[in-house]
C-alpha positions as CSV (number, residue, x, y, z in Angstrom):
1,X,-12.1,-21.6,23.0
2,X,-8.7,-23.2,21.6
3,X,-9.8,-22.0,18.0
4,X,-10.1,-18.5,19.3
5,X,-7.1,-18.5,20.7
6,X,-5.0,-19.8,17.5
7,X,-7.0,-17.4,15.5
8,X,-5.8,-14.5,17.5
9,X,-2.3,-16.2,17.4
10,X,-2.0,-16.7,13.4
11,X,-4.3,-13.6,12.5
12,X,-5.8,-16.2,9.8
13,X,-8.2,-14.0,8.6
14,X,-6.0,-10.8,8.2
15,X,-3.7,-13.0,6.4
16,X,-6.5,-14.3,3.8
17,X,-7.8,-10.4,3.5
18,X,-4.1,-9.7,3.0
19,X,-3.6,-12.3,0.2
20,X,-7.3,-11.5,-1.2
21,X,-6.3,-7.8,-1.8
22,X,-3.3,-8.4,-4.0
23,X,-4.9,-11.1,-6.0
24,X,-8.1,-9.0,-6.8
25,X,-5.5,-6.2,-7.4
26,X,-3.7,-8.5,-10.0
27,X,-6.7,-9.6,-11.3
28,X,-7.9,-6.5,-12.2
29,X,-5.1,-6.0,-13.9
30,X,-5.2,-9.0,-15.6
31,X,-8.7,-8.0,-16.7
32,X,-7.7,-4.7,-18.2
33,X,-4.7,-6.7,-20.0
34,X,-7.1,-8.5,-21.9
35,X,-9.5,-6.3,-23.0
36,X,-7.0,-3.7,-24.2
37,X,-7.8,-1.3,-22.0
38,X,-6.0,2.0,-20.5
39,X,-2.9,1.8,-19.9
40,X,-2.6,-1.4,-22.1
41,X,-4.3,-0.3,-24.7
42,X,-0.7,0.4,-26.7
43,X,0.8,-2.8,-28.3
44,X,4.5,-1.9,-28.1
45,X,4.1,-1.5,-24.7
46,X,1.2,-3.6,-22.9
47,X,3.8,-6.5,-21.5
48,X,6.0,-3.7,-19.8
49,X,3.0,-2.0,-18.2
50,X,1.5,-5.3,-17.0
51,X,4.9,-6.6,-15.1
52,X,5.0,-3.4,-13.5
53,X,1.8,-3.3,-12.2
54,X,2.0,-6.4,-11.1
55,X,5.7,-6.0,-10.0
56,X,4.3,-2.8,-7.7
57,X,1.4,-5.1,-6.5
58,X,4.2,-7.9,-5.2
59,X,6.5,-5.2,-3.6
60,X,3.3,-3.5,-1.8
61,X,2.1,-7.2,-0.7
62,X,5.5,-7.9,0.8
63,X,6.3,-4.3,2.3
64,X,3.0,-5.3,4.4
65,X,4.0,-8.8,5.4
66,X,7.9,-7.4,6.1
67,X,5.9,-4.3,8.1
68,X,4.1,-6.9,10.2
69,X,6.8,-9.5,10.9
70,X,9.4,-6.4,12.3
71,X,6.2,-5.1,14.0
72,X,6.2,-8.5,16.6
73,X,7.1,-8.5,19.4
74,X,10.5,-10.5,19.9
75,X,10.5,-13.7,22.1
């Protein structure tokens, strides 16, 4: 009964969904990194394209957590 009732205080598992999304998102990327793939497939350019996925990843990830902390209520 407590455990429920922390759960439903600290959203544990909507946080650890949260946090799983952006890693697999970053792993992904990671993946496509190293095996060359579309859009790193260009040398001169691979690095860029790789911090700005990731880059786009972070801001989305903390837009969500920014969303959700204006979106309590206020004691």
């Amino acid at each position: 009964m407590i455990l429920h009732g922390l759960r439903s205080i600290f959203h544990w598992q909507d946080n650890f969904l949260r946090f799983s999304r952006a890693r697999e998102a970053i792993e992904a990327e990671r993946r496509l990194y190293h095996t060359h793939a579309n859009p790193y497939d260009n040398p001169e350019t691979r690095e860029q394209q790789l911090a700005m996925a990731v880059s786009r990843i972070e801001q989305e990830e903390m837009s969500g957590w920014i969303k959700i902390a204006a979106d309590r209520p206020k004691s």
